[in-house]
C-alpha positions in Angstrom: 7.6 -50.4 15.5 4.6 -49.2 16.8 6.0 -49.7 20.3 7.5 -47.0 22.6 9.0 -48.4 26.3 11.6 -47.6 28.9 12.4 -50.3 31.7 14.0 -51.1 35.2 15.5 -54.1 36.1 17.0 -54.9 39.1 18.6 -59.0 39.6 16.3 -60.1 36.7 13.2 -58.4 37.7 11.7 -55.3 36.2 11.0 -52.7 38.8 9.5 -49.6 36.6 7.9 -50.0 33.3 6.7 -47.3 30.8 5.0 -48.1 27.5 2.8 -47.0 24.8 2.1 -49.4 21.6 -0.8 -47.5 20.0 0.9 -45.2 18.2 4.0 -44.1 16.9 5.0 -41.8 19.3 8.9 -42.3 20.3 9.9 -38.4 20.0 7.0 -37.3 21.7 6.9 -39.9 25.1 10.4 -41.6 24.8 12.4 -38.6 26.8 9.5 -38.3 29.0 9.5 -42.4 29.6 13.5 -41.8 30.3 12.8 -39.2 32.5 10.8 -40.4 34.5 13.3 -44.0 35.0 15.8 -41.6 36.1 13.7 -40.1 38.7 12.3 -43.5 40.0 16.6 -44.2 40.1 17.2 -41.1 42.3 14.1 -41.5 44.3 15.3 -45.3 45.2 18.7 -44.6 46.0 19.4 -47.0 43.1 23.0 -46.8 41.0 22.4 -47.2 36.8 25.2 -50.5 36.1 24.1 -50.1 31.9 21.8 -49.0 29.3 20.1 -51.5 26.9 18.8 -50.3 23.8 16.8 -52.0 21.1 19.0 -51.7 18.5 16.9 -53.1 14.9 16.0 -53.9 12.6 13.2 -51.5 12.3 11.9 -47.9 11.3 14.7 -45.8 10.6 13.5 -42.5 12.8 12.8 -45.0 15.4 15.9 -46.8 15.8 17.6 -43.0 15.9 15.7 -41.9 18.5 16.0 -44.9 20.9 19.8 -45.2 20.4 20.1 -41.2 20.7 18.2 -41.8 23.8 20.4 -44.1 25.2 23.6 -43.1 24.4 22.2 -39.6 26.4 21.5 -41.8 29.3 24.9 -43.7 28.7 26.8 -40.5 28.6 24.9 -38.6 31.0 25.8 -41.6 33.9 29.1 -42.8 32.4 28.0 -46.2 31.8 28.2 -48.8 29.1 25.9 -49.4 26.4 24.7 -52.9 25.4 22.9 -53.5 21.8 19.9 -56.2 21.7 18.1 -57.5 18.4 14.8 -56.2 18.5 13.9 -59.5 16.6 14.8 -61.7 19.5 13.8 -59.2 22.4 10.3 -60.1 20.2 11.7 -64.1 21.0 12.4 -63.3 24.4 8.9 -61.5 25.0 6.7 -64.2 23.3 8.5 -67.1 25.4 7.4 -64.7 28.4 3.9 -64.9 27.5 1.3 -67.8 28.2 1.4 -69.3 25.1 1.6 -73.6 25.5 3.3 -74.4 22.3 6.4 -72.9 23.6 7.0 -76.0 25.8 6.9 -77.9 22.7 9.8 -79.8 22.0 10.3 -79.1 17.7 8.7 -75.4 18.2 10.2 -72.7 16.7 9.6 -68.7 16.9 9.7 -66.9 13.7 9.2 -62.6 14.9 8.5 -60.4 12.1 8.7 -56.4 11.8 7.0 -55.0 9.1 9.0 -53.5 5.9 6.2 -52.0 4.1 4.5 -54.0 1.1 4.7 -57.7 1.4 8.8 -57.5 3.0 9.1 -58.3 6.5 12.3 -58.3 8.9 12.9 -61.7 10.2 14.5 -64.7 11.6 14.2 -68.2 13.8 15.0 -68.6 17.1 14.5 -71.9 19.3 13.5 -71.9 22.3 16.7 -71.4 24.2 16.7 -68.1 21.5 19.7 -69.7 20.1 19.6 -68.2 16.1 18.2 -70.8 13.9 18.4 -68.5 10.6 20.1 -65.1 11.2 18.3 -61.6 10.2 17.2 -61.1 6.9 14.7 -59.1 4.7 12.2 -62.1 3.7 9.5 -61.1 0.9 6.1 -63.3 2.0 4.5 -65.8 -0.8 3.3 -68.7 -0.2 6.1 -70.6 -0.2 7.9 -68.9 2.9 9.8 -70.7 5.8 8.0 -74.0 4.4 11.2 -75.5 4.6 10.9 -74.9 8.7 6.9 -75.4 8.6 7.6 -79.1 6.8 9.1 -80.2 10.3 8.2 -77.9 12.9 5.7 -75.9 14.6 6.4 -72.3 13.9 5.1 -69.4 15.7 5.1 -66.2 13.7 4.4 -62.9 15.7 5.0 -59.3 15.4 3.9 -56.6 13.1 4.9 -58.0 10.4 2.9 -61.2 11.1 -0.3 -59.8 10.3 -0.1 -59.7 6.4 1.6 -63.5 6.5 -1.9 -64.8 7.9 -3.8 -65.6 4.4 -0.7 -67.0 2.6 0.9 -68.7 5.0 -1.6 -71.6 5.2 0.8 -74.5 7.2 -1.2 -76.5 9.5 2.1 -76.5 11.9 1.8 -72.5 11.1 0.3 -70.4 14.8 0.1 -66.6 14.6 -0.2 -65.1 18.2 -0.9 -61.3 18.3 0.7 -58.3 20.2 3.8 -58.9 20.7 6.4 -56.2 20.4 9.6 -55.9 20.9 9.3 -54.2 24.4 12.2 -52.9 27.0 10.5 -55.2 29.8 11.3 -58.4 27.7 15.1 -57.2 27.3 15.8 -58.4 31.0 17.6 -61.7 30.6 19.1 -60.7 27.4 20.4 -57.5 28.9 21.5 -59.3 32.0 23.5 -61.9 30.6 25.1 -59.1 28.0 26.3 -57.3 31.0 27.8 -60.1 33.0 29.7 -61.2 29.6 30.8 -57.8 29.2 29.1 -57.6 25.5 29.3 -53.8 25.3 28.8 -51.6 21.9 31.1 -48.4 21.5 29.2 -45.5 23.2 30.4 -43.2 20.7 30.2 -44.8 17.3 27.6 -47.3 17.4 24.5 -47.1 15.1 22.0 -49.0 14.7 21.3 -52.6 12.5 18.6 -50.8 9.4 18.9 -54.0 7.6 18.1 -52.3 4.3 19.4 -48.8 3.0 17.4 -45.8 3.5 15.3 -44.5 0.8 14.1 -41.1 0.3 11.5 -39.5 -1.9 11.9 -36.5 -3.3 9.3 -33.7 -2.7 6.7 -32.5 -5.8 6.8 -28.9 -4.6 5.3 -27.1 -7.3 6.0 -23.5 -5.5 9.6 -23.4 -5.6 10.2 -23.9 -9.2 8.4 -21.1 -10.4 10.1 -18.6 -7.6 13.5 -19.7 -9.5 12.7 -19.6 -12.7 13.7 -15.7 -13.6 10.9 -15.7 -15.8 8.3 -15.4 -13.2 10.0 -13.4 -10.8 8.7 -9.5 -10.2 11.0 -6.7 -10.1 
């Protein structure tokens, strides 16, 4: 997404914090963000125990450069490498925030990452985050998730939530804005990975795209005529 971070945590609580969600801007400030943890590290006297990386669904240059990033750091430190679902880091961050309904007893949390057009990268949590529908590529009509609305209060947030707002019309339906799926709400998730020892190969992992990559091809009008012999000047 639009969001860019690099965090610290130390026994739960984050200790450095580095962000910018404006705009897309993970090759220019994600190094610099990663360089700047490591110094606050050696300034601190602190000891890296893992690396964390948010690790999709999501926009494919994205993804790249955070897991590039961390495997660096990973390799760089000799340390392992744990991969979170940026869909319930999203889960994790909006039960962080100060939103009431999330002490409501049938609420669920429905995070949403934009997939161009009206296709947005999804699924349920609870409010324990236990995975009430797994990751999937949903396209929005009017008739989405009513089969979750029907019973529950579902809060959809995210990117992707924005465009769901005028067709999603549930009453048990709540929208909440700016949440992303940010490095200081990977804490607890990246916490209890590393006490369970739920570590990703360093070396091959890649990340969760969801969908295939598709590429355009380029209406460059210059290069055909320099081929064709016809046009070409002795």
């Amino acid at each position: 997404t639009k969001a860019c971070s690099v965090a610290l945590s130390l026994n739960g609580e984050v200790i450095f914090n580095r962000m910018e969600v404006q705009n897309v801007s993970h090759a220019s400030q994600l190094g610099l963000f990663g360089w700047n943890a490591m110094n606050y590290v050696r300034e601190n006297g602190l000891k890296v125990d893992a690396v964390a990386v948010s690790a999709g669904p999501g926009s494919y240059t994205g993804l790249r450069i955070g897991v590039s990033e961390a495997k660096g750091i990973g390799y760089g430190l000799d340390v392992p490498l744990i991969a979170l679902s940026s869909l319930k880091v999203m889960a994790s961050g909006v039960l962080q925030s100060d939103i009431p309904e999330k002490t409501e007893e049938k609420v669920l949390f429905c995070p949403m990452i934009d997939a161009r057009r009206m296709e947005v990268y999804s699924a349920i949590y609870d409010k324990t985050l236990k995975e009430i529908r797994p990751v999937r590529a949903d396209i929005i009509d009017e008739n989405s998730y009513a089969a979750y609305l029907q019973d529950h209060k579902v809060v959809f947030f995210g990117d992707g939530s924005d465009k769901c707002r005028s067709i999603i019309r549930s009453a048990n339906a709540l929208f909440v804005k700016d949440i992303y799926p940010l490095a200081s709400a990977m804490v607890g998730l990246a916490e209890e990975a590393y006490s369970k020892k739920d570590f990703v190969d360093l070396a091959y992992f890649e990340p969760f795209y969801l969908k295939e990559f598709q590429a355009t091809v380029a209406k460059n009008k210059v290069i055909p005529k320099l081929n064709n012999p016809g046009n070409a000047k002795e």
